[in-house]
C-alpha positions, 0 to 999 in steps of 0.5 A: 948898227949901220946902214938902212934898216929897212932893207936889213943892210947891215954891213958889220957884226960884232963876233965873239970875243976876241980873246978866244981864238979861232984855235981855242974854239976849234978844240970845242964841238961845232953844235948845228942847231935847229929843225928836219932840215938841220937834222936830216944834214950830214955835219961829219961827213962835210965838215970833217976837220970839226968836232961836229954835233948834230942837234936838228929835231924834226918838227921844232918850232923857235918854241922847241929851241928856246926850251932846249937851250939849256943842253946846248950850253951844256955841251959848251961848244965853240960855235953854235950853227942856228937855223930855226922858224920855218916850222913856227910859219907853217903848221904853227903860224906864229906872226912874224914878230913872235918868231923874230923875238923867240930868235932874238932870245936863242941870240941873247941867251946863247950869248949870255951863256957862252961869251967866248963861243961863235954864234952863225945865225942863218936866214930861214930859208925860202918855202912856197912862194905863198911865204915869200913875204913872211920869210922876208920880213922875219929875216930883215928882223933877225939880221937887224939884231944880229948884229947887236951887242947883246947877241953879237952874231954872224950873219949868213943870208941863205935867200940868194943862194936858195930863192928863185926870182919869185921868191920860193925855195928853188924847184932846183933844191927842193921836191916839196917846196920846202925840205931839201933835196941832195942839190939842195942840200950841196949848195947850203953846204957851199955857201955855210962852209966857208962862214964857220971855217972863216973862208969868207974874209970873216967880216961876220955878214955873208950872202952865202955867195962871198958878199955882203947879204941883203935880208930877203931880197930877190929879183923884182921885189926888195924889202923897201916897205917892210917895216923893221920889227925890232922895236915893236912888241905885241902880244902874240896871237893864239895858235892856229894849226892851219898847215901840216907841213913841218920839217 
């Protein structure tokens, strides 16, 4: 991995294996994986050249994902779209280190499971702005990981395309702070279809804008000072049922 752990900086990820081309896995279904938000997504609709399969659930947690893992490996895809772990912060409110390691197995046993398949991991997307912080760090965490050769993923940072200057989830795409409202909803597309079509140079980093991503950056505040959590590991405290919001 290079570049500075701290700020997630991370310039190149490991795709799938080479030997498999892009033809190959165009020929197996695109699983879009994850929560409501992922769910409530129109896959055929905008991605129209691709065998789409929807495997959003409302309400899932990265607990939920890892126990279904099984038939998303069964459905032998191409490339598998991961979005997951704002569920695990609201309702559930799981640390930061639970979540990153429940993501980190999703990546390894995906990996494992499906060698030759793609796998596009993208940042949780921003919430209120009381979340700011522990969206942040998950996604310095899951991006540092990404990039290693046990989950050799491709990295897609929704923060600058979704993020206002506080930190939350734009009033321009979301009435709740926290679901997707149709605006919303089109500038993730903007920013996703490029990745999975390999519009965007496929150097397997995006900031969803054509760049090179920052983990969680926004403007006045960057992650210098969120310590790296991939070699930390700690008993995960008990489950507290403190926020109803679920997607």
């Amino acid at each position: 991995m290079t570049g500075d752990d701290t700020t997630g900086e991370t310039t190149t990820a490991l795709t799938a294996d080479e030997k498999t081309t892009d033809g190959e896995r165009a020929m197996k279904p695109t699983i879009f994986l994850g929560d409501s938000i992922t769910e409530a997504g129109r896959w055929t609709q905008w991605f129209p050249e691709l065998e789409t399969v929807n495997m959003g659930i409302a309400g899932e947690t990265t607990d939920d994902v890892v126990a279904r893992l099984k038939e998303v490996i069964d459905a032998d895809p191409g490339t598998v779209v991961v979005l997951v772990g704002t569920n695990d912060i609201g309702r559930r409110r799981r640390s930061t280190e639970y979540i990153g390691r429940n993501i980190e197995t999703i990546l390894v046993e995906l990996r494992k499971r499906l060698p030759d398949a793609r796998i596009i991991l993208q940042s949780v997307m921003p919430r209120t702005k009381d979340f700011a912080r522990s969206v942040r760090e998950i996604n310095v965490h899951i991006r540092q990981f990404a990039s290693v050769a046990t989950a050799r993923a491709e990295w897609l940072d929704l923060w600058p395309v979704l993020a206002d200057a506080d930190g939350a989830l734009s009033t321009k795409y979301s009435d709740d702070g926290l679901h997707l409202n149709e605006a919303g909803y089109a500038a993730w597309v903007e920013a996703l279809r490029p990745v999975v079509l390999r519009e965007d140079g496929g150097d397997g980093h995006s900031d969803g804008r054509g760049g090179v991503g920052r983990a969680g950056e926004f403007d006045g505040e960057s992650q210098q000072g969120v310590e790296p959590m991939i070699t930390r590991r700690r008993e995960a405290e008990s489950v507290v049922t403190a926020n109803p919001d679920r997607p």
